[in-house]
Backbone bond lengths (Angstrom), bond angles and torsions (degrees), N, CA, C in turn:
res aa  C-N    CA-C-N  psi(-1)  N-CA   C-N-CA  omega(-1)  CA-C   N-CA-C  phi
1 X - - - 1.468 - - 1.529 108.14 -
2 X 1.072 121.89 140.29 1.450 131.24 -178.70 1.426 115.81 -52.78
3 X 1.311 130.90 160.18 1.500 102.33 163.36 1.419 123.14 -117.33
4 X 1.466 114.17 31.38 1.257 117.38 148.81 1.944 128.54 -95.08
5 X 1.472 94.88 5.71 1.490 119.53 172.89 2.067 95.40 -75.76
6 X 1.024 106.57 -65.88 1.571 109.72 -153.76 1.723 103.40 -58.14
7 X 1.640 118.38 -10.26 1.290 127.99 166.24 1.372 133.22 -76.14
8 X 1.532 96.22 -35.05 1.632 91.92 175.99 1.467 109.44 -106.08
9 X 1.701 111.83 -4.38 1.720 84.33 147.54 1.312 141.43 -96.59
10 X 1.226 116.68 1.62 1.388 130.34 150.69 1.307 104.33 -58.36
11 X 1.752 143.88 -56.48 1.011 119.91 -141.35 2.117 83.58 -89.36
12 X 0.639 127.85 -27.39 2.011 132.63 156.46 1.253 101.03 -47.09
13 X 1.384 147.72 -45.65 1.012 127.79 162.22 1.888 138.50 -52.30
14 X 1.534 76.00 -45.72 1.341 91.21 -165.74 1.940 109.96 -62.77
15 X 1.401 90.14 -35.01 1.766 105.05 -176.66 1.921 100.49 -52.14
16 X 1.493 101.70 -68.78 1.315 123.85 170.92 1.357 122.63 -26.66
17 X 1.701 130.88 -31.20 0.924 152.37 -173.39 1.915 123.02 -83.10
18 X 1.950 85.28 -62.68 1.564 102.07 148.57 1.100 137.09 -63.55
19 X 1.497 110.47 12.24 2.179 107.46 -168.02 1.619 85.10 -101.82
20 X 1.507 97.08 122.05 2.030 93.20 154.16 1.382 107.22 -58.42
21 X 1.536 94.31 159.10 1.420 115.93 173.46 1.712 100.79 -117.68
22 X 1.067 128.39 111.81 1.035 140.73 163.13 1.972 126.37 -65.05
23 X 1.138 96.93 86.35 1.755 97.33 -163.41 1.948 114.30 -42.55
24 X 1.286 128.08 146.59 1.421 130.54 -171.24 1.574 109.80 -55.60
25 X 1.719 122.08 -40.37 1.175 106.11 174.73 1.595 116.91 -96.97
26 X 0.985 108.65 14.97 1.484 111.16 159.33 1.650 102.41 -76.31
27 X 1.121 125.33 -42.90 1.701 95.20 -170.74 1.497 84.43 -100.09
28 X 1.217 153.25 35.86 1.336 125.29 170.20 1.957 90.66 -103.26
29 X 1.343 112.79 1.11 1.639 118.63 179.31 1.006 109.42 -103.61
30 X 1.787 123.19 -40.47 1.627 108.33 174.02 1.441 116.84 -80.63
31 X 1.744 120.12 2.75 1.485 116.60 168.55 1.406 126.01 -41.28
32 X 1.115 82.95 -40.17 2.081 97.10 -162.84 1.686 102.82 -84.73
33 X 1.425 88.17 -35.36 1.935 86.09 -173.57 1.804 96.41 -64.13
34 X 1.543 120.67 -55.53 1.512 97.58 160.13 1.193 148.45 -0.52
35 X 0.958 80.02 -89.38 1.707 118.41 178.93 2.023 91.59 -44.02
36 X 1.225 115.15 -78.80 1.680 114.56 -174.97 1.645 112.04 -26.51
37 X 1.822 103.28 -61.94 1.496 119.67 -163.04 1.784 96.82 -64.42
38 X 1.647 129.37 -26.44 1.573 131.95 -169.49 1.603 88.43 -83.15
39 X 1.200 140.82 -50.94 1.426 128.64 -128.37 1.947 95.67 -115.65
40 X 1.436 126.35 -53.53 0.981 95.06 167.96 1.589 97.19 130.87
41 X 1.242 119.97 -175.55 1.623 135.91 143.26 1.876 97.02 -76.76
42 X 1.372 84.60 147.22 1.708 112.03 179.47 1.387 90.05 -79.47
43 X 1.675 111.79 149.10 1.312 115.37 164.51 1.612 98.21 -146.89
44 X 1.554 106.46 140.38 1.321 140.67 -11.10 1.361 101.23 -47.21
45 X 1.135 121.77 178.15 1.577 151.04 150.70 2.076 92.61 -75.75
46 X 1.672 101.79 173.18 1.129 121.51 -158.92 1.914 89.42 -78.54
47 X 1.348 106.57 155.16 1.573 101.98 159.90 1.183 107.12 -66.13
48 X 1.390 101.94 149.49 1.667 126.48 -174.12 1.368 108.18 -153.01
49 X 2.210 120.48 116.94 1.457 119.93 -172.09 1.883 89.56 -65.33
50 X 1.495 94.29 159.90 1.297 111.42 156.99 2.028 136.55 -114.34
51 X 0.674 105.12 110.80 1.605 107.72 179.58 1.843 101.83 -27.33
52 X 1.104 114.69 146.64 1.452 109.71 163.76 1.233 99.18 -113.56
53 X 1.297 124.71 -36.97 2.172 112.92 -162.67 1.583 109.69 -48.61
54 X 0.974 127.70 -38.71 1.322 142.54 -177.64 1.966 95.28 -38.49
55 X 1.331 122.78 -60.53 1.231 142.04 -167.41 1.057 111.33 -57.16
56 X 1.695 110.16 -43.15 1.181 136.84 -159.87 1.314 112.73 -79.34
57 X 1.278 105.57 -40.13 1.555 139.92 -174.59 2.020 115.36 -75.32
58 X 1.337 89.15 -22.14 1.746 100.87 167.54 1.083 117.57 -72.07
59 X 1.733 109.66 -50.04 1.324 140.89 -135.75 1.576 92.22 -78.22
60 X 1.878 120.46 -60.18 1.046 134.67 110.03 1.675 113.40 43.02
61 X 1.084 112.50 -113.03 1.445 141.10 172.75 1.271 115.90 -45.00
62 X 0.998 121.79 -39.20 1.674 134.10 -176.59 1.602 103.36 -78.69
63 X 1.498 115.48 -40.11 1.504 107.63 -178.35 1.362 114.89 -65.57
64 X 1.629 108.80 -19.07 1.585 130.53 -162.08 1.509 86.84 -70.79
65 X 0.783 111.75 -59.00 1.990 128.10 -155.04 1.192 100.37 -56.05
66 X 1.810 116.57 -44.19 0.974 109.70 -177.24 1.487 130.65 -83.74
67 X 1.358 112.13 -15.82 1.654 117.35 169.04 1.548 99.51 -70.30
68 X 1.060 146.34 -27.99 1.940 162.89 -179.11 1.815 89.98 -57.66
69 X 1.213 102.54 -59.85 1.926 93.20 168.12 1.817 139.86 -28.70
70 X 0.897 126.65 110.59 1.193 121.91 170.30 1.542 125.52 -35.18
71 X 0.636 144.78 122.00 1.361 152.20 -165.87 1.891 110.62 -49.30
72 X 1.343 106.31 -35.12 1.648 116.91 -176.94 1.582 84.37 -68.45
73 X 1.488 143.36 -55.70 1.145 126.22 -147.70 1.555 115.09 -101.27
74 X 1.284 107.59 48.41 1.742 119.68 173.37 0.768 117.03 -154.12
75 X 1.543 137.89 146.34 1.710 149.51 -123.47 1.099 81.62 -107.98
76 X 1.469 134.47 118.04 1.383 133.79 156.47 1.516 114.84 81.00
77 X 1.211 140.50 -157.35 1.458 150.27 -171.26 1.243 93.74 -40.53
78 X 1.378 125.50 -164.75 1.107 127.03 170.61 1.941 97.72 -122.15
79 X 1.375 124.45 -34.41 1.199 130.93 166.36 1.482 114.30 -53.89
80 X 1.943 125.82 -37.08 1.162 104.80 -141.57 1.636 107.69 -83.84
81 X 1.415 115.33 -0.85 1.482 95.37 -144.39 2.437 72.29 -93.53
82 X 1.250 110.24 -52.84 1.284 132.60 -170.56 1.664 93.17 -37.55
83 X 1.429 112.08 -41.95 1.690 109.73 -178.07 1.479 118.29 -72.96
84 X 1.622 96.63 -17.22 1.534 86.41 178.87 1.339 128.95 -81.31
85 X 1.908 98.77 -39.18 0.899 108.73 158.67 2.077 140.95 -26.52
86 X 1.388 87.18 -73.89 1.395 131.83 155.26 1.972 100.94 -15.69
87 X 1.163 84.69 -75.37 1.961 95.04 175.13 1.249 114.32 -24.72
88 X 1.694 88.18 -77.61 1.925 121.58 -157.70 1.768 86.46 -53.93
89 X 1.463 121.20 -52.27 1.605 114.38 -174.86 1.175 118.29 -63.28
90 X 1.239 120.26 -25.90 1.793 106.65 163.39 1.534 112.30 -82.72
91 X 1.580 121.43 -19.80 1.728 97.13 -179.95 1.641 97.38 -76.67
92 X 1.254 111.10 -31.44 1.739 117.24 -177.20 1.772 100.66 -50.83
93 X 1.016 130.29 -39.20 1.625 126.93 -162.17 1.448 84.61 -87.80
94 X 1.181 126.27 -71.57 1.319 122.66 179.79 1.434 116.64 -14.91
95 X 0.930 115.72 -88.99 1.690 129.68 -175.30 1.712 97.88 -57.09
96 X 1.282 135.80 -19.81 1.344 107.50 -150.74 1.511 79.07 -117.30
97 X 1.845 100.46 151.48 1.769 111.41 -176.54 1.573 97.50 -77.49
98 X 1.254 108.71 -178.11 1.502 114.48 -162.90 1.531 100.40 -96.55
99 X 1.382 124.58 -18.70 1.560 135.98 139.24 1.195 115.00 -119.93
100 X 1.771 103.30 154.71 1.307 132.29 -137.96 2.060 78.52 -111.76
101 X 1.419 116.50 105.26 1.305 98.54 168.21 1.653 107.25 -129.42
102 X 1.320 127.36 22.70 1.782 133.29 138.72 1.325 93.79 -166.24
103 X 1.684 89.15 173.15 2.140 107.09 -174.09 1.420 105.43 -45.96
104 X 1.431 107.58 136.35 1.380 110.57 141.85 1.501 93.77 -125.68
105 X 1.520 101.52 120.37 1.598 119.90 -176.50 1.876 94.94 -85.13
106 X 0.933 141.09 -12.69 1.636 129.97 169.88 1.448 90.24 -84.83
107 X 1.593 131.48 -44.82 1.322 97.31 -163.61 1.673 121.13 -94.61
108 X 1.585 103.58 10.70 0.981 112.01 170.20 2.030 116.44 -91.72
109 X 1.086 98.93 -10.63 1.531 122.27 -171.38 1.648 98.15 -69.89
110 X 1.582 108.22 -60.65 1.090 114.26 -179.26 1.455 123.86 -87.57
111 X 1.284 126.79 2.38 1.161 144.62 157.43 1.544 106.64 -69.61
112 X 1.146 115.53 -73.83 1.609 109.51 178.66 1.947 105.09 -54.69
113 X 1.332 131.32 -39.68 1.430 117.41 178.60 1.464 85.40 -52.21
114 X 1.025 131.42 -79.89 1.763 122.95 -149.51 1.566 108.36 -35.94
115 X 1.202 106.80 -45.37 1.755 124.72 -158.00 1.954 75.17 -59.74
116 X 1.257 108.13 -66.57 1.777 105.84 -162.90 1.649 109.29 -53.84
117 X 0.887 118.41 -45.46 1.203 120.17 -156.57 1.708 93.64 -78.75
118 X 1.284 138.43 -47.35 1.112 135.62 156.43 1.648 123.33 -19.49
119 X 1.851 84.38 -80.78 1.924 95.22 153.28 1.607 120.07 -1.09
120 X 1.736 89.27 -77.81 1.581 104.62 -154.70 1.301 98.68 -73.06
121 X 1.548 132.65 -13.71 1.177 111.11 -170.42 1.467 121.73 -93.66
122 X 1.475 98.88 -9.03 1.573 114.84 172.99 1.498 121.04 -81.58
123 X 1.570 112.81 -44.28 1.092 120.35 156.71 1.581 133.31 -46.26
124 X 1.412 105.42 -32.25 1.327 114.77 174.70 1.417 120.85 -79.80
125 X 1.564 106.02 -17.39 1.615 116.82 163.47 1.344 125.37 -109.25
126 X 1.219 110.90 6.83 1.872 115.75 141.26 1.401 100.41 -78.34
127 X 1.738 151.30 -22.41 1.144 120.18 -137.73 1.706 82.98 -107.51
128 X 1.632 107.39 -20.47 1.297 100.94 -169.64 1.421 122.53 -81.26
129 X 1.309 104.71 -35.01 1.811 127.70 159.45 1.795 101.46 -41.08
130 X 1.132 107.16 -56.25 1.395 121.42 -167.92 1.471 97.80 -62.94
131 X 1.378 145.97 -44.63 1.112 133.08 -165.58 1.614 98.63 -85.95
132 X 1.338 106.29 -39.73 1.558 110.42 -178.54 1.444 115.72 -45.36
133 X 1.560 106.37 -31.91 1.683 89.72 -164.25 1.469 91.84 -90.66
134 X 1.723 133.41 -33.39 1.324 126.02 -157.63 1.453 91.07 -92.28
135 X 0.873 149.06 10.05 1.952 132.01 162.86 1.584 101.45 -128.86
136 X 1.389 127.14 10.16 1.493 97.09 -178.13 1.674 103.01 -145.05
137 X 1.742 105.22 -17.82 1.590 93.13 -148.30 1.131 143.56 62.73
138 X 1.606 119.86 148.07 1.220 115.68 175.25 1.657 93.68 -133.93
139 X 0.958 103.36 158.13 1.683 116.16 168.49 1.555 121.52 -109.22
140 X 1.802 92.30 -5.07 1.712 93.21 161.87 1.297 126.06 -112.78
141 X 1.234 117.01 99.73 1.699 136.90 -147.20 1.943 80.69 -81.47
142 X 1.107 110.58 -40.14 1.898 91.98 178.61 1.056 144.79 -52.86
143 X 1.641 98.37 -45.56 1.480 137.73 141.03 2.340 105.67 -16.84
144 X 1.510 65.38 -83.34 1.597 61.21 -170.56 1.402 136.30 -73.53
145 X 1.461 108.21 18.25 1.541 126.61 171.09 0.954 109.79 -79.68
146 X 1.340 111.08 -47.82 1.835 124.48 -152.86 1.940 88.63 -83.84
147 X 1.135 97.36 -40.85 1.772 87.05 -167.72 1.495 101.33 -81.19
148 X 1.070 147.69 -11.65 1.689 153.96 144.92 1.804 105.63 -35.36
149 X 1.143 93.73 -65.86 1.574 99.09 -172.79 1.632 113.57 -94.80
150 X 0.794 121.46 -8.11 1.587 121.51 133.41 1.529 130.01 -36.19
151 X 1.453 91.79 -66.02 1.542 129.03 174.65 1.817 101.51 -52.49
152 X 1.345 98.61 -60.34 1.558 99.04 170.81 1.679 147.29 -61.92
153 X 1.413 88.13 -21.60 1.203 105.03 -171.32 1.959 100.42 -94.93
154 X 0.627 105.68 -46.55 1.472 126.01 162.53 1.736 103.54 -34.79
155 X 1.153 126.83 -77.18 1.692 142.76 126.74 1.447 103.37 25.45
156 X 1.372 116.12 -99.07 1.390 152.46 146.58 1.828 87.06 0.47
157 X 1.274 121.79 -110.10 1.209 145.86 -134.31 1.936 86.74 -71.45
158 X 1.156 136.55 -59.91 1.804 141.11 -159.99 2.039 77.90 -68.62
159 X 1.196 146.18 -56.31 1.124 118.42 -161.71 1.400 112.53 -104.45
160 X 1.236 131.90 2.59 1.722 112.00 115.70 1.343 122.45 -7.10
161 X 1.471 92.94 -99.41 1.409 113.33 173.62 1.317 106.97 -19.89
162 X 0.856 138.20 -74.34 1.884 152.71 -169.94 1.779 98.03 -29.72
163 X 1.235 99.45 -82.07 1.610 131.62 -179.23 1.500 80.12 -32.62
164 X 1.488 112.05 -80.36 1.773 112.51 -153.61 1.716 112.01 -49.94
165 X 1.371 103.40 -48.91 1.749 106.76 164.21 1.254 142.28 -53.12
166 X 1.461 114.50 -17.24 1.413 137.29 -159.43 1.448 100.52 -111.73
167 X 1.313 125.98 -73.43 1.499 137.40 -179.89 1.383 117.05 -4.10
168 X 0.965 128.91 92.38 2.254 129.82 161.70 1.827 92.20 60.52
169 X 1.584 113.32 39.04 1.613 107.41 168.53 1.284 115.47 118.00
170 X 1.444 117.65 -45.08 1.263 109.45 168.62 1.860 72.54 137.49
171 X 1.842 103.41 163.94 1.643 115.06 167.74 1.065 108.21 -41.87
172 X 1.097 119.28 -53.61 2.011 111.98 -161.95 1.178 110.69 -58.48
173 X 1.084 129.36 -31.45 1.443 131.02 -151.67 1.765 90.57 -113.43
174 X 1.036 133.88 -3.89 1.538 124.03 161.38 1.308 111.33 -105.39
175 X 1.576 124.65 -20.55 1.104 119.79 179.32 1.099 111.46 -86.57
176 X 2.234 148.38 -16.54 0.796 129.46 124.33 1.437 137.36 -39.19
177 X 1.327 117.65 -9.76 1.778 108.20 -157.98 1.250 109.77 94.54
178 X 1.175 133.79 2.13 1.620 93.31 -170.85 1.881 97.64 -119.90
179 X 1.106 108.91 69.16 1.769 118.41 -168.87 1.951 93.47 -60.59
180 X 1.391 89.73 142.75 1.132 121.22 152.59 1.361 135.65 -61.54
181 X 1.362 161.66 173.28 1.129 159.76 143.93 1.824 108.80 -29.63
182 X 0.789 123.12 108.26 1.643 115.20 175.82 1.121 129.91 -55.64
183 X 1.326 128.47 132.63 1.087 117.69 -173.17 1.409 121.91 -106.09
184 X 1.957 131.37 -10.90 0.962 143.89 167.43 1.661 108.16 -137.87
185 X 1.720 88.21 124.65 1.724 106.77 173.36 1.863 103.08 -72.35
186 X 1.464 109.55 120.66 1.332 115.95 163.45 1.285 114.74 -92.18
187 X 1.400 152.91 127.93 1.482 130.81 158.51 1.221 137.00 -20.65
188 X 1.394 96.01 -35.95 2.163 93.94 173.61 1.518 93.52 -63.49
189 X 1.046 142.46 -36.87 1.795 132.94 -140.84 1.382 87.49 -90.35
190 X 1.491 132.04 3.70 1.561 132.36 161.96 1.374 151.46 -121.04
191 X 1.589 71.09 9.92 2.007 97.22 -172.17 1.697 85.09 -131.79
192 X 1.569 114.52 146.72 1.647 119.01 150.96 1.712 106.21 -87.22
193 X 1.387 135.36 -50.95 0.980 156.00 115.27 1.560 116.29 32.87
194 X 1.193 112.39 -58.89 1.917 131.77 159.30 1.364 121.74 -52.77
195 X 1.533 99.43 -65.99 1.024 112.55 -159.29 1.999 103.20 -148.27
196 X 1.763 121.57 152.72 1.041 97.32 175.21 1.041 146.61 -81.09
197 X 1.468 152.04 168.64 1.273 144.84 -156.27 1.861 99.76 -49.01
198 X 1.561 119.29 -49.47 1.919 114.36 -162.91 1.761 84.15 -87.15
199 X 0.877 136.75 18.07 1.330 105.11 170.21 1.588 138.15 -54.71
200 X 1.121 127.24 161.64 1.596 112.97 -171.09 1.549 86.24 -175.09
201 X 1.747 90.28 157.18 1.507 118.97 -131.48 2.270 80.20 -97.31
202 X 1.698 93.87 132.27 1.608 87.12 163.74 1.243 137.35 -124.46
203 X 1.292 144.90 -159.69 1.699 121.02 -155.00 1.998 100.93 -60.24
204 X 1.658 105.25 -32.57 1.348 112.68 -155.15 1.601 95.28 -65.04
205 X 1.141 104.37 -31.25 1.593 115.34 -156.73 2.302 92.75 -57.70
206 X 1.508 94.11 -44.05 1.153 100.69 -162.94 1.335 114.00 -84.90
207 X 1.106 110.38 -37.41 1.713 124.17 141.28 1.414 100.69 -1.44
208 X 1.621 100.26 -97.20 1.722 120.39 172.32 1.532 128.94 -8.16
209 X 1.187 86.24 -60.42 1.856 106.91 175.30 1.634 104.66 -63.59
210 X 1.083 135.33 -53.44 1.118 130.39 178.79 1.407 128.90 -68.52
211 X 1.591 116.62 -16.68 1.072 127.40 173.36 1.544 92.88 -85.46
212 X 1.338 135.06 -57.39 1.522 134.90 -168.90 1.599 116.23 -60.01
213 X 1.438 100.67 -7.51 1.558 113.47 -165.84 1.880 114.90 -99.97
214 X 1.617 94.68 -36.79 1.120 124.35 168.60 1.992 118.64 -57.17
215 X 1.247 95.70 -66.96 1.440 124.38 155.03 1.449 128.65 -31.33
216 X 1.041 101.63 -54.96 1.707 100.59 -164.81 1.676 88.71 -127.18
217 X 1.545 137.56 24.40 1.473 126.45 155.71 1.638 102.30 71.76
218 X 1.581 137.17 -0.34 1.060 136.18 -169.94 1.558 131.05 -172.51
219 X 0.723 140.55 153.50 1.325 147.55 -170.73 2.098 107.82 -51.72
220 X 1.538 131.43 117.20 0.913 120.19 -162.91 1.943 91.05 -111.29
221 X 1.284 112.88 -112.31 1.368 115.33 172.56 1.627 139.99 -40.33
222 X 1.410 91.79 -28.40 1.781 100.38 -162.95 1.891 84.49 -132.63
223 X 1.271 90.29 132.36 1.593 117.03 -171.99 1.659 107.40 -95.77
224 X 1.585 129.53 126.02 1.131 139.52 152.10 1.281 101.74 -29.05
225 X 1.640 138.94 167.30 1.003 144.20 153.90 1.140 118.63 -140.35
226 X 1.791 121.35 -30.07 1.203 127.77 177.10 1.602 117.91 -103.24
227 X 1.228 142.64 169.67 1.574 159.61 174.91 1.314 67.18 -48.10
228 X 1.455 123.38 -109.54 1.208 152.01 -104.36 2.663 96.62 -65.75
229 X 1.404 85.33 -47.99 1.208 114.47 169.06 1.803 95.86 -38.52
230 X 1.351 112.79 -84.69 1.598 142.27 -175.47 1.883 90.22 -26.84
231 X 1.492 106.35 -85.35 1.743 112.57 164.58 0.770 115.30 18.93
232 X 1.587 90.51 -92.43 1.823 120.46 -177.90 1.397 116.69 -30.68
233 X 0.954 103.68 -71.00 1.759 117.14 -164.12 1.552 96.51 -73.68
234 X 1.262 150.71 -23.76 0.881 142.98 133.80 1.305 137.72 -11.77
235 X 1.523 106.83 -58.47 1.402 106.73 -173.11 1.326 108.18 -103.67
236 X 1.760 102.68 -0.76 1.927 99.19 172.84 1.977 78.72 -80.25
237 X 1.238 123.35 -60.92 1.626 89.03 -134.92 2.034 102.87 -70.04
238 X 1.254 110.60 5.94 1.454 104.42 163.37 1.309 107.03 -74.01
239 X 1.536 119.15 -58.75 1.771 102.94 -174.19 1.333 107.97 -53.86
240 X 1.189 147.80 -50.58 1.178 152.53 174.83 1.701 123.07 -40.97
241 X 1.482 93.15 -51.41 1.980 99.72 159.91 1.447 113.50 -57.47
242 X 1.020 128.34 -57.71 1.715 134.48 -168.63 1.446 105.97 -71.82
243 X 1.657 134.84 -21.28 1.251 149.39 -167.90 1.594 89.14 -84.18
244 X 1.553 104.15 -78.49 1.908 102.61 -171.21 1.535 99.95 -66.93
245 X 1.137 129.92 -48.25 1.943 121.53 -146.63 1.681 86.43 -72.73
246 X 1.442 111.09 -41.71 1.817 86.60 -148.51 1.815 99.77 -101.21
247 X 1.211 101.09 -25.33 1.636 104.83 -167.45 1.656 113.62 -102.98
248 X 1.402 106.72 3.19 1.241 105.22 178.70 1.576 105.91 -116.66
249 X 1.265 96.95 -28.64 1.984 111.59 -178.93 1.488 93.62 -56.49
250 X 1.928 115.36 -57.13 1.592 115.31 -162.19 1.494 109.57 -75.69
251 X 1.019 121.73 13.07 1.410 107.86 -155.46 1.992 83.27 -117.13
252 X 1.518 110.38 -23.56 1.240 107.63 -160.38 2.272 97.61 -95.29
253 X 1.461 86.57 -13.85 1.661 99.25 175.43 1.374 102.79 -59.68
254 X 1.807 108.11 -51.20 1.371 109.86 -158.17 1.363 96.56 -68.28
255 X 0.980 146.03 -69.06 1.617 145.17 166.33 1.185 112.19 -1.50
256 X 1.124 117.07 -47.35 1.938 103.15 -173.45 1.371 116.26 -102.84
């Protein structure tokens, strides 16, 4: 035999020697762990009914806040805009089941008018507060606390609503199953660990976000994902900036 033969099968040996051997039920156990870390949470999640009173119960509260207004800082009567509201939410309860278990696109139609028209009516009494204090003054610094956080809280509760209406279609269409593109990352939707694999996000959840959004001028735990999403939270944490920075700062000047 040559004696550059007796070298390269030693160095064939030697390789052969150093290779782990990986035992058969060792990978028939890390298959599956694979498989989990490649594939993910299922999306959609399972259908899940949804409560409506919760919605109802904002909608509710927000008209409250707004009769709590001074009369100078609301578009017209002080009854008319709160009565209209008021209406559309009893034909809305009417027609709508007490859970949401697929779309009803009319009662989601008129659900989002309320959500807007709400909107606009709050917005229109930050804009009027807002002109009130920079062209006229007030000399009642109490006055304009209570109607700030009125104003705010109000804020809070109409973009809820938004978030809860908007989300992968609107309730109906997640509470059947058939979700939309998402529009806000929650932490459960990234841990199994958190929360369980069908979990899904509920009015409170969105609640949350709007209070955390309101609060801190920006998105805290749960991330926008879509344009439309981005918007939103946009123009809450502006009403919300101009509500605390300008109308709560002057109101607390006039005080001292």
């Amino acid at each position: 035999m040559p004696p550059g033969v007796d070298n390269e099968v030693a160095d064939q040996a030697s390789r052969l020697t150093l290779t782990p051997m990986v035992p058969a039920g060792s990978i028939r156990t890390l298959w599956p762990m694979a498989q989990q870390q490649t594939v993910g949470k299922p999306y959609p999640p399972p259908a899940r009914a949804e409560p409506f009173w919760p919605a109802q119960a904002s909608v509710v509260a927000a008209i409250a806040l707004q009769l709590l207004l001074p009369p100078r800082l609301t578009a017209g009567p002080t009854w008319l805009l709160p009565a209209l509201e008021a209406a559309l939410l009893i034909g809305l309860s009417i027609a709508t089941p007490r859970q949401l278990e697929r779309e009803h696109r009319t009662r989601r139609r008129v659900a989002l008018g309320i959500t807007a028209l709400v909107s606009a009516a709050n917005i229109t009494s930050l804009a009027l507060l807002t002109h009130y204090l920079l062209h006229h003054g007030s000399p009642n610094g109490r006055e304009l606390i209570v109607s700030g956080m009125l104003i705010w809280l109000t804020n809070v509760l109409i973009f809820g609503l938004w978030y809860w209406e908007t989300d992968r279609g609107g309730p109906g269409r997640r509470a059947a199953g058939h979700d939309g593109p998402p529009d806000f990352l929650f932490p459960q939707m990234s841990d199994d660990r958190i929360e369980p694999v069908g979990w899904r996000p509920q009015f409170l959840d969105y609640l949350y976000v709007s209070l955390t959004n309101a609060a801190a001028f920006s998105p805290t735990d749960t991330m926008p994902l879509s344009p439309s999403a981005k918007s939103i939270m946009g123009v809450q944490s502006l009403v919300s900036l101009v509500t605390i920075g300008l109308i709560i700062s002057r109101a607390i000047n006039i005080l001292q």
